[in-house]
C-alpha positions as CSV (number, residue, x, y, z in Angstrom):
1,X,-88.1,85.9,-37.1
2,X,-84.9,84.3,-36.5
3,X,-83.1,84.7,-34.0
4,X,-79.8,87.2,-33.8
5,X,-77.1,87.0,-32.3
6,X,-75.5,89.9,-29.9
7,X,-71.8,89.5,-31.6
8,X,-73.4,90.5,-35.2
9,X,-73.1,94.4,-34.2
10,X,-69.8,95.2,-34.2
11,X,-69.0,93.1,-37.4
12,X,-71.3,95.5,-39.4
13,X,-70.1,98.7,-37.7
14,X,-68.4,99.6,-41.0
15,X,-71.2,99.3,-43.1
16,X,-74.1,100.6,-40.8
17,X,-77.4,101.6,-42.7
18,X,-78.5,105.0,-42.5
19,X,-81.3,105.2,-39.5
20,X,-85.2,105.2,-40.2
21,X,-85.9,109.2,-40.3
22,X,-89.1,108.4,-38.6
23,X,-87.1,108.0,-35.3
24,X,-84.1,110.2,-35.7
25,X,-83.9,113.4,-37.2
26,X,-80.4,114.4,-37.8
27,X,-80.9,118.5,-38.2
28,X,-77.9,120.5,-39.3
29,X,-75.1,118.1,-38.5
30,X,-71.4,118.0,-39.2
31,X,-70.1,114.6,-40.7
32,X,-69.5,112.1,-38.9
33,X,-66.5,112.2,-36.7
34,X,-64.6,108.5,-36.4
35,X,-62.0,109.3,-33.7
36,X,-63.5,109.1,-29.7
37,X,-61.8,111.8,-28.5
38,X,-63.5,114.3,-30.5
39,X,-67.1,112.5,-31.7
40,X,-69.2,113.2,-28.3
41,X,-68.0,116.7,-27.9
42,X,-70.7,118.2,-30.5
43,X,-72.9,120.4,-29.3
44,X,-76.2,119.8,-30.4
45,X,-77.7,115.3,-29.6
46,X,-79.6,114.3,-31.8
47,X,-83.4,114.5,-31.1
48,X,-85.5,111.6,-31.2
49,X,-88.7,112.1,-32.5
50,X,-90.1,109.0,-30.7
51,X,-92.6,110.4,-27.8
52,X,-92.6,109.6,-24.3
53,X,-96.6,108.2,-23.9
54,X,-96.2,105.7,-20.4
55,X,-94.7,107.4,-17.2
56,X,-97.4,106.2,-14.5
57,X,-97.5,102.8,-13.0
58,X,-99.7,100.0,-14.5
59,X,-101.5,98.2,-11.7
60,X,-104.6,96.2,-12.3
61,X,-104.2,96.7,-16.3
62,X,-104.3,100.6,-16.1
63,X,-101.5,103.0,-16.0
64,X,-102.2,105.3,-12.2
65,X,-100.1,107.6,-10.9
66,X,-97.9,106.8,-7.2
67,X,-100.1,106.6,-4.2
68,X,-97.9,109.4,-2.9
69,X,-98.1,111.5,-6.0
70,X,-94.0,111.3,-6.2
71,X,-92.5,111.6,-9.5
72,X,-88.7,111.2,-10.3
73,X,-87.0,111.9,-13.6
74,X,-85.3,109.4,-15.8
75,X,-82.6,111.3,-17.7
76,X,-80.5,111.2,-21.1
77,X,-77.1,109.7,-20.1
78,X,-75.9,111.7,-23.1
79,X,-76.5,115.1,-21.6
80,X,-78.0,114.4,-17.8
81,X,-81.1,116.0,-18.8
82,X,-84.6,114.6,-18.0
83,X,-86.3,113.1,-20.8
84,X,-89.7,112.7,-18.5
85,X,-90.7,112.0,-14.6
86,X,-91.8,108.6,-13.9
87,X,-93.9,107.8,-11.0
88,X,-92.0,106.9,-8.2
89,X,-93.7,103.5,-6.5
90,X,-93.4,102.9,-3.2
91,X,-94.4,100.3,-0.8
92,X,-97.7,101.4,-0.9
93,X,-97.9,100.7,-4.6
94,X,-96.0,97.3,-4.2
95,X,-98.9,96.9,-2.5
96,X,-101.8,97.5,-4.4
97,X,-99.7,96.1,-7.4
98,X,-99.2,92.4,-5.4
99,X,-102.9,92.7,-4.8
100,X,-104.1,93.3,-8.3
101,X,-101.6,89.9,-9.4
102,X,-102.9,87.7,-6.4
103,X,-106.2,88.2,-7.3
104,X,-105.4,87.8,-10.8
105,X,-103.6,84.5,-9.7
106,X,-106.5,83.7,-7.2
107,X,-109.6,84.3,-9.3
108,X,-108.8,85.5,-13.2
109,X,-108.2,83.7,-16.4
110,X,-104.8,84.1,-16.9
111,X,-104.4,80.5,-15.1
112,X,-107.2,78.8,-15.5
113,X,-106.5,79.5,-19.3
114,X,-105.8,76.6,-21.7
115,X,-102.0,76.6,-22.5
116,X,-102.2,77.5,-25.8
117,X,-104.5,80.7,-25.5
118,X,-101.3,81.6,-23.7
119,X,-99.3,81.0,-26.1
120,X,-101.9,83.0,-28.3
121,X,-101.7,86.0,-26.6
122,X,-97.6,86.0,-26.1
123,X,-97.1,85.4,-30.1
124,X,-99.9,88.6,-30.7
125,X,-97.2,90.7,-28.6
126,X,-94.6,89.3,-30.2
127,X,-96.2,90.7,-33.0
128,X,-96.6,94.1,-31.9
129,X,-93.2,94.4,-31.0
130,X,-92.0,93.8,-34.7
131,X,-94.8,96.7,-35.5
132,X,-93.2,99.0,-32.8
133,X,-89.5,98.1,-33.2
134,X,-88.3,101.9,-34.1
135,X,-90.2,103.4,-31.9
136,X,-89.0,100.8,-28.9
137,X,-85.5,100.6,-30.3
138,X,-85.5,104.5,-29.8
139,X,-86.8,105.0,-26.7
140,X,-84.3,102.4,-25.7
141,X,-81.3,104.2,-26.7
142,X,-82.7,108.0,-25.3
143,X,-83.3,106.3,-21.4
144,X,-79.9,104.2,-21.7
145,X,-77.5,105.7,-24.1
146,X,-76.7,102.4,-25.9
147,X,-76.1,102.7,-30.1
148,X,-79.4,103.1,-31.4
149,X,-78.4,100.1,-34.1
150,X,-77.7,98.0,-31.3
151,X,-81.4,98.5,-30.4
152,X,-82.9,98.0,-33.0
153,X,-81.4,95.3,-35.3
154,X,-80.3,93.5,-32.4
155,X,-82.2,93.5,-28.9
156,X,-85.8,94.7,-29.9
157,X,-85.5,91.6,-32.4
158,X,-84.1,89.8,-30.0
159,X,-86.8,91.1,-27.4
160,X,-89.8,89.5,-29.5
161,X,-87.8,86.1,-30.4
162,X,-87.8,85.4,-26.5
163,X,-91.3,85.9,-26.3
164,X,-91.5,83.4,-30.0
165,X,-90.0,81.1,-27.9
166,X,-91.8,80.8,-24.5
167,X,-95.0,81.5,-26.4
168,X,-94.3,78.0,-27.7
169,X,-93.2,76.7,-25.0
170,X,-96.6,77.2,-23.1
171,X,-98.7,74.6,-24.1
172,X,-95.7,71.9,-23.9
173,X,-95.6,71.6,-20.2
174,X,-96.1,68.5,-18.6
175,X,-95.2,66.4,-15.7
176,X,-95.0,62.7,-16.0
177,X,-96.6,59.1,-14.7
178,X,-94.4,57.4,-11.7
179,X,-93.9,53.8,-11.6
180,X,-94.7,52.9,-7.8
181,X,-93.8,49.7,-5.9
182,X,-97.1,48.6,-5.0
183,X,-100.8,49.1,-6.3
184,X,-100.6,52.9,-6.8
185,X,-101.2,55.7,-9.8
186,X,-98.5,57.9,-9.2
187,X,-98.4,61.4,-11.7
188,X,-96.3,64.6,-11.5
189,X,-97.7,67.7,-11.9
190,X,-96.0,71.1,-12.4
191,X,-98.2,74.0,-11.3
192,X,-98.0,77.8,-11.6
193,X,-95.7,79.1,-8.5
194,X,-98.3,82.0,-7.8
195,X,-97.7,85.6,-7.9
196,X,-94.0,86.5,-9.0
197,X,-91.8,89.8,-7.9
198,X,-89.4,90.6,-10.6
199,X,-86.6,93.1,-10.7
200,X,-84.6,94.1,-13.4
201,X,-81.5,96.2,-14.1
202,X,-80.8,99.1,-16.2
203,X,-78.4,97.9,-19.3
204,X,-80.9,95.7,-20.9
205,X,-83.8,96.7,-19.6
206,X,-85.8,95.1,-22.7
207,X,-84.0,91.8,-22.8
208,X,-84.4,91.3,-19.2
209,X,-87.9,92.0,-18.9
210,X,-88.1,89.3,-21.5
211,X,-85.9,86.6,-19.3
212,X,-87.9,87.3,-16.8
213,X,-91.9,88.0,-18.0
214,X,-91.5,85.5,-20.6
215,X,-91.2,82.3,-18.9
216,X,-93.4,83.8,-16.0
217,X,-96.4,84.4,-18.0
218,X,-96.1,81.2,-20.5
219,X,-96.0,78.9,-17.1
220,X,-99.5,81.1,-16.3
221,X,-98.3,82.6,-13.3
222,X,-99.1,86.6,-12.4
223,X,-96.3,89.1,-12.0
224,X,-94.8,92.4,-10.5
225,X,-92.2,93.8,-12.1
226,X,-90.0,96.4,-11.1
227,X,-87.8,98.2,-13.1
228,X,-84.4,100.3,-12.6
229,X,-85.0,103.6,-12.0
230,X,-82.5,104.6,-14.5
231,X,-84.6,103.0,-17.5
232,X,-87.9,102.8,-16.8
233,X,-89.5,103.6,-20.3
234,X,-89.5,100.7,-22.5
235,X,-91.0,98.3,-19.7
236,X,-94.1,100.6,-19.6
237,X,-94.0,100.4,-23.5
238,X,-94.1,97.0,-23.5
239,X,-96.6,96.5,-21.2
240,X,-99.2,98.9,-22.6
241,X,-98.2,96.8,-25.8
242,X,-99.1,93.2,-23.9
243,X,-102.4,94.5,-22.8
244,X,-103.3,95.2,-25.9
245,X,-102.5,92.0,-27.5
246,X,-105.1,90.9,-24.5
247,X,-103.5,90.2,-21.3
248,X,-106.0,90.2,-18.6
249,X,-105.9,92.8,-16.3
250,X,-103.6,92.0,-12.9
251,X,-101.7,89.6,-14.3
252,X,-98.5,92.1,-15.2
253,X,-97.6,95.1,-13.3
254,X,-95.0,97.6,-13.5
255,X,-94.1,99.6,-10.5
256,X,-91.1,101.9,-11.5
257,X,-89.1,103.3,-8.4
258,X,-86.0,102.9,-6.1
259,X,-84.3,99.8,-4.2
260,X,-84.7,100.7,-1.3
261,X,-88.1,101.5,-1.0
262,X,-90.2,99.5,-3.7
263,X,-87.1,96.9,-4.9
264,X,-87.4,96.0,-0.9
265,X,-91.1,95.7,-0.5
266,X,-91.2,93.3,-3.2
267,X,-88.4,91.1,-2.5
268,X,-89.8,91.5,1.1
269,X,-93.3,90.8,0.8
270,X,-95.6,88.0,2.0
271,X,-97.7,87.5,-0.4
272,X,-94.9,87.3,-3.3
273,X,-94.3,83.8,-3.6
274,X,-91.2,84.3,-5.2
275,X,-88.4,86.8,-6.4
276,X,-86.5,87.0,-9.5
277,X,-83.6,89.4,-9.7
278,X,-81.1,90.4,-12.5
279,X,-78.1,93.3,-11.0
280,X,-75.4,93.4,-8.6
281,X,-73.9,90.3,-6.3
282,X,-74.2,92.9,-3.2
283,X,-77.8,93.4,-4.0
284,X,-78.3,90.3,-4.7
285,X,-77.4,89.1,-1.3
286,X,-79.9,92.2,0.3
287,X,-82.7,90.5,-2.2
288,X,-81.9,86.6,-1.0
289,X,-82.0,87.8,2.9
290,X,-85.5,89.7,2.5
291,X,-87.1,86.9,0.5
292,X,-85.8,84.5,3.7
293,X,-87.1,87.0,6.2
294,X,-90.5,87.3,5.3
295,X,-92.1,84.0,3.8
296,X,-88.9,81.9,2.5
297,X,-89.9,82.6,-0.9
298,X,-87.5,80.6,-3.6
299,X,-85.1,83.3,-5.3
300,X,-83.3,83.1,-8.7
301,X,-80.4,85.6,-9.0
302,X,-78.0,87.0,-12.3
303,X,-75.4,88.9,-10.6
304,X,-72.1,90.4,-11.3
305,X,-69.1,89.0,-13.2
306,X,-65.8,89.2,-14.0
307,X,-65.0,86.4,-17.2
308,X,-61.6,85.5,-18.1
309,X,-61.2,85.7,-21.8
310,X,-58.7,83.2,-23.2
311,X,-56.6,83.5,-25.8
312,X,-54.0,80.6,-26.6
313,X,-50.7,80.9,-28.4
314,X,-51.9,78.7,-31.8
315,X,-54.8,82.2,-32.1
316,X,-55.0,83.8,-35.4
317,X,-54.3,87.3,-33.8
318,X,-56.8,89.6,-35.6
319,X,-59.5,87.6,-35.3
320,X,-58.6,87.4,-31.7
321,X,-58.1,90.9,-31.1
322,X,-61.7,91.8,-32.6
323,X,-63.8,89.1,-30.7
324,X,-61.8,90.1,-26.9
325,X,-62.5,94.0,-27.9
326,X,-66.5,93.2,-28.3
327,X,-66.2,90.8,-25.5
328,X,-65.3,93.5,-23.2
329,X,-66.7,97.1,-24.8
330,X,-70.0,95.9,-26.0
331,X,-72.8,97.7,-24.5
332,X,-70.1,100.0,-22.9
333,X,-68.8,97.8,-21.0
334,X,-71.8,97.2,-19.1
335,X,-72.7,93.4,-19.1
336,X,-72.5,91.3,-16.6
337,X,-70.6,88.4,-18.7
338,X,-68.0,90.8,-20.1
339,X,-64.6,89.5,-21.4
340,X,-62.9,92.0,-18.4
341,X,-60.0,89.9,-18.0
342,X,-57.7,89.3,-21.4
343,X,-55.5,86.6,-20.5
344,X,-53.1,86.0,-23.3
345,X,-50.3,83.6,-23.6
346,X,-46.7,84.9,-23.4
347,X,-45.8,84.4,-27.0
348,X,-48.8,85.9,-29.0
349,X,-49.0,88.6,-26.0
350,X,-47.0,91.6,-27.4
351,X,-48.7,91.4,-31.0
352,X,-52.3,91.1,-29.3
353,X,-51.7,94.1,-27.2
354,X,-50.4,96.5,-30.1
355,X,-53.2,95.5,-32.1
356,X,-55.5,95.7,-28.9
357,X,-54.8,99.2,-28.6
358,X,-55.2,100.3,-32.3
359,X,-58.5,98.7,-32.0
360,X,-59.5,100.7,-28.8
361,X,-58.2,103.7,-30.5
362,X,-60.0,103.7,-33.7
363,X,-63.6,102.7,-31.9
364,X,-66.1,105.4,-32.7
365,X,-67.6,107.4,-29.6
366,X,-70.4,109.4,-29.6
367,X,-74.2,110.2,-30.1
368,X,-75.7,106.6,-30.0
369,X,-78.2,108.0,-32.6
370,X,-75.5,108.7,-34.7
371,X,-74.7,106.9,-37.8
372,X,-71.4,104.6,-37.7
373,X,-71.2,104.9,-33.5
374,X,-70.1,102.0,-31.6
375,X,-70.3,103.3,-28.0
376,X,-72.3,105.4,-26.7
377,X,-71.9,107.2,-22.9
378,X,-72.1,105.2,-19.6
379,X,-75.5,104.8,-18.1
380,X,-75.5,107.7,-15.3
381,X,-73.0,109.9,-13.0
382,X,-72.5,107.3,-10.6
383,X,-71.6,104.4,-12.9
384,X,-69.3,107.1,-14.7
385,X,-67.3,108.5,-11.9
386,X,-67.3,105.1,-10.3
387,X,-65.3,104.0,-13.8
388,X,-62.9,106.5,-13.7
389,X,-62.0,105.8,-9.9
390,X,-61.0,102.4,-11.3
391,X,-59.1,103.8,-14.0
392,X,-57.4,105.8,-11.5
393,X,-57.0,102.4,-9.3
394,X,-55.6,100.8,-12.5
395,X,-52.5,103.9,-12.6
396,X,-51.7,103.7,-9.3
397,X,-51.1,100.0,-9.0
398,X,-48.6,100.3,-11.7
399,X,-50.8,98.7,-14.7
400,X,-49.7,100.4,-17.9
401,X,-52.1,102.6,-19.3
402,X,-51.8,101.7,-23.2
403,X,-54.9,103.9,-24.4
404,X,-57.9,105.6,-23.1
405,X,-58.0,106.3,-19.5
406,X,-60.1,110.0,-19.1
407,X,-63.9,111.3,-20.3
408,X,-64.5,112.3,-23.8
409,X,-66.2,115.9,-24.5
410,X,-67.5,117.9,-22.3
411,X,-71.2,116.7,-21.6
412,X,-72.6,113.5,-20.9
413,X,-71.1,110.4,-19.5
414,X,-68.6,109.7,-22.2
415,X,-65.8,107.5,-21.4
416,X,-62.3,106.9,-23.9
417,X,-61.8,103.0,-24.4
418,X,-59.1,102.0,-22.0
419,X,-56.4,99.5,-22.1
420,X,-54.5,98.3,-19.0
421,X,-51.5,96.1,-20.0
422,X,-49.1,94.4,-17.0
423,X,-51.9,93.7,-15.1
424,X,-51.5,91.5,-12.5
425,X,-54.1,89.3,-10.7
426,X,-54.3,91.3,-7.2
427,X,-55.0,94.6,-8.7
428,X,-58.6,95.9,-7.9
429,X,-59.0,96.2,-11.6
430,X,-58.4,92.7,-12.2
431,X,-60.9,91.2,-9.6
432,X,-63.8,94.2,-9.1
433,X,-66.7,94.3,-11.8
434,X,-66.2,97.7,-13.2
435,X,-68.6,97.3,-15.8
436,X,-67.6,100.0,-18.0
437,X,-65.1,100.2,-21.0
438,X,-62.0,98.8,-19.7
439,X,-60.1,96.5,-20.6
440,X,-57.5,94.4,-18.7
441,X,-54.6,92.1,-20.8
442,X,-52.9,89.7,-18.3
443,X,-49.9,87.4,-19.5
444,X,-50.0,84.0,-19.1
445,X,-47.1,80.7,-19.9
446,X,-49.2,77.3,-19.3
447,X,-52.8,75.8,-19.4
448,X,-53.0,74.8,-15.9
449,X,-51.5,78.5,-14.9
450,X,-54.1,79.8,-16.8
451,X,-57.1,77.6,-15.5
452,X,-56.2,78.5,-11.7
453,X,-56.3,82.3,-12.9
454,X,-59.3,82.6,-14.4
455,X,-61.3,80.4,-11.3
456,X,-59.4,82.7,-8.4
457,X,-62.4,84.9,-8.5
458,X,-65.6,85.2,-6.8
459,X,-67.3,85.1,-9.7
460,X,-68.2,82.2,-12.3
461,X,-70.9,83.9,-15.2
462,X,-68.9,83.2,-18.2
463,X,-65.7,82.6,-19.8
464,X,-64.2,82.6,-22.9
465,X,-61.7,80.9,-25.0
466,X,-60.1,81.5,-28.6
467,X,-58.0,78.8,-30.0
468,X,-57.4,76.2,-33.0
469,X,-56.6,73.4,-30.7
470,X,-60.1,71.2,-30.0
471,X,-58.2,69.4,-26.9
472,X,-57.1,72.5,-25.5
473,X,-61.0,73.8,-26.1
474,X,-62.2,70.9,-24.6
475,X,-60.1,71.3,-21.5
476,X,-60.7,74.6,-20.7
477,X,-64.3,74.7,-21.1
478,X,-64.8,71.7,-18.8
479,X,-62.0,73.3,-16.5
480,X,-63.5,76.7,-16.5
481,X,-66.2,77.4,-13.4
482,X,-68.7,79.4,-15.3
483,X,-72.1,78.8,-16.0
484,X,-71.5,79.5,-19.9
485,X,-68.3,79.2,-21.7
486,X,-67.8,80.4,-25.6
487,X,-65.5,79.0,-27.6
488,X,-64.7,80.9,-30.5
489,X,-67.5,83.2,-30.1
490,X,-69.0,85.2,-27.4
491,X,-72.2,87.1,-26.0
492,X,-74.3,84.5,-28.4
493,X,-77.6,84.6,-26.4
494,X,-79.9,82.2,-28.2
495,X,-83.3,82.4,-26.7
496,X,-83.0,78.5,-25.6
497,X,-79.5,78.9,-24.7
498,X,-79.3,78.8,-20.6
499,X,-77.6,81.4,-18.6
500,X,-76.7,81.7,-15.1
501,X,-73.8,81.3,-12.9
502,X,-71.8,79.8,-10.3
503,X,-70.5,80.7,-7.3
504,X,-71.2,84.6,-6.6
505,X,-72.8,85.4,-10.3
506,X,-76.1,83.8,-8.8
507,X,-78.8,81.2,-8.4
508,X,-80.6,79.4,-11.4
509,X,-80.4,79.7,-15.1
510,X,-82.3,82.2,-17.1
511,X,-83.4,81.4,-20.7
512,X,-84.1,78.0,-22.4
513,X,-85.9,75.5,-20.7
514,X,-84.3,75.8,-17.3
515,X,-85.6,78.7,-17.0
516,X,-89.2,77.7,-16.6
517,X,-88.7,76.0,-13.6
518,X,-87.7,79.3,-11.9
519,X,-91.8,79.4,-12.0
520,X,-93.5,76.1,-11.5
521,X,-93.4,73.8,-8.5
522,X,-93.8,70.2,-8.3
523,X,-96.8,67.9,-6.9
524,X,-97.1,64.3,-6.6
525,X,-100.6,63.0,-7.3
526,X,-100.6,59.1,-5.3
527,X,-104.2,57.6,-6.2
528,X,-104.6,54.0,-4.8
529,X,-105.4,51.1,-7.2
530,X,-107.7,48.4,-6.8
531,X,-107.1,45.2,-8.7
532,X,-105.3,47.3,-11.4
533,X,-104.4,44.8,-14.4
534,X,-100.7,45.8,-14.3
535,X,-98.3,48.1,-12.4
């Protein structure tokens, strides 16, 4: 399946296909209601008809409840109601679930496996997922609240490419032969780094265990994952799903649960011999110190952002306009790489902004399981009230409120798209990672005004930059400190496309060949020569 790219979704908004009545069953419903100040204040969601099979933890290749017999509910950010209790894992279960991988590592197949039996096994899941792709897609959108399209044209697709790719991948890794000055053999291996922790955060939770289990498992190491505790159902999914395209036992496991309690006991544990972790840049620094506390265990981390988006005076407006307003709003806001600061040259800056604002206006809010929505409601409470403080931030400090700026209806964690105009650089809206819908247009006169801008921030994920001008595109996207940069385009995530950032956005690159080192270490094999016939 080829692969897709993120920016398709909003392109086809207009001309969305109905959805597949064996997921969604739309009941006696009004039609559909464009504007998103009226669109999430129906009464009745719409049901799902996938069912909820996988709430234990899967240690050792079966699915057990908590050692403490805890349970905690994941809920529907559309109306705050649980759709089912999870077990809640603890460090007891972190535990028993690094047990079950090293001994997987230690004494099962899964390494001692020829490459491409691997590979074998990861293209049979890969498989499966394309059989499973409604059901997946919908359970995707029930535990996070992200359009249902989205999930299933887009990420689930996307979620079996990734595994394509490092299923390939698998039996192509090599190390090389060394020249030596004297009579030596000299060859590099690259060997499985052991048993891996892995956590991952709540706004893709499919994608991400797919950045992370993919390259994990095709290098033949053994894993424990854990997932947010806001979105803990499609991992489980999945991995009932890998087993049964004949992963040994021990080699994934999936302990769902809470930072403090099993997110530490993984990134602190001794026999994890390293950590992976996709969320916040204040996390991330809690994850880096526990993995150097307990056994100096090498850490990758994707963590927050705040991109500069880039748009020069020679930009044909529209096209503009619709590329910064998916940049920033996709996924409600909630990625990491969003477009969150507009930065828009003086001349082009009052027609970008009127036209800005229309487009906020007329974007459809709602029931993600709804035909024609384009954003669904935030993840949870906290991420929603936490938005609206910085909306709040964003009035005070004298930034113009064009649009947006309050909830929409009167259940669920549905925000209005928000516009900020005269926002200046110091405002907390301009620097903090709100990760929700809001969007902030800054002015700017000259290039080198504009490159200083966008770098005075913590962060370095991504950046973006829209203009006709290949000089000025060059420029800026060797100027720019970001670990991606998209140049007439944005959120393309190609499956061998590398992503990672600098400065406070983290350590190491996910996807794409970079990624797999994250999971092998190097040895150097020195074998004396006697007589050889050449060096």
């Amino acid at each position: 399946m080829a692969a897709r790219k993120i920016s398709g979704v909003i392109s086809r908004s207009l001309s969305l296909r109905p959805l597949s009545s064996s997921i969604v069953s739309q009941g006696n419903r009004s039609s559909l209601v464009h504007r998103f100040t009226t669109a999430a204040a129906l009464e009745e969601p719409i049901t799902p008809s996938v069912r909820v099979h996988d709430t234990q933890l899967l240690i050792n290749g079966k699915f057990v409840d908590s050692a403490s017999g805890k349970t905690f509910p994941t809920l529907d950010p559309r109306t705050g109601e649980v759709i089912a209790n999870v077990a809640e894992g603890d460090a007891e279960d972190i535990d028993r679930a690094v047990a079950a991988a090293r001994k997987a590592f230690d004494e099962g197949p899964w390494p001692k496996m020829t490459a491409y039996e691997r590979s074998r096994i990861l293209l049979r899941f890969a498989d499966l997922v394309d059989e499973h792709n409604d059901s997946l897609a919908a359970l995707e959108t029930w535990d996070n609240g992200k359009p249902y399209l989205q999930s299933a044209e887009t990420e689930v697709p996307m979620f079996s490419r990734l595994f394509r790719y490092y299923a390939g991948w698998a039996d192509k890794i090599h190390g090389l032969t060394v020249p030596a000055d004297g009579p030596y053999h000299v060859q590099t291996l690259h060997e499985p780094i052991g048993v891996a922790g892995q956590i991952i955060p709540w706004n893709f939770p499919l994608v991400m265990f797919a950045w992370k289990v993919g390259p994990a498992l095709a290098t033949g190491n053994t894993i424990v994952l854990k997932t947010a505790e806001q979105t803990p159902l499609t991992a489980l999914y999945a991995a009932r799903l890998l087993h049964e395209a004949g992963l040994p036992p021990g080699v994934l496991n999936v302990v769902s649960g809470y930072g403090p309690t099993a997110g530490a006991a993984l990134a602190g544990h001794m026999d994890v011999d390293k950590i992976a972790f996709t969320g916040s840049t204040d996390t991330g620094k809690i994850v880096q110190e526990l993995a150097a506390k307990s056994n100096l265990k090498p850490v990758t981390l994707e963590l927050g952002g705040k991109s500069p988006f880039i748009v020069c005076e020679d930009a044909d407006i529209d096209k503009a306009v619709e590329l910064a307003h998916f940049a920033l709003f996709f996924n409600q806001g909630q990625c990491c790489c969003a477009g969150s600061r507009t930065f828009v040259h003086e001349r082009v800056y009052d027609e970008f902004l009127e036209k800005a604002k229309a487009r906020a206006q007329s974007r459809s809010v709602g029931d993600p399981f709804q035909k024609g929505i384009e954003q669904g409601p935030q993840i949870d409470s906290e991420q929603y009230e936490k938005i609206l403080r910085y909306i709040k931030s964003g009035i005070e400090s004298n930034a113009t409120l064009e649009c947006g700026g309050d909830k929409v209806g009167s259940k669920g964690y549905y925000i209005q798209p928000t516009v900020f105009s005269n926002v200046k650089d110091d405002m907390l809206i301009a620097q903090d990672e709100i990760f929700g819908p809001v969007q902030s247009i800054l002015k700017f006169k000259e290039l080198p005004d504009v490159i200083k801008r966008a770098n005075a921030t913590r962060y370095g994920l991504a950046a973006g930059v829209f203009t006709q001008n290949i000089d000025v595109a060059n420029t800026l996207s060797r100027a720019l400190r970001a670990g991606t940069v998209w140049v007439n385009c944005f959120d393309v995530f190609d499956a061998a496309i590398p992503f990672g950032g600098y400065k406070m956005s983290g350590v190491g690159r996910e996807k794409g060949v970079y990624s797999l080192n994250n999971y092998l270490q190097v040895k150097a094999v020195v074998t004396s020569l006697k007589n050889p016939a050449w060096l």
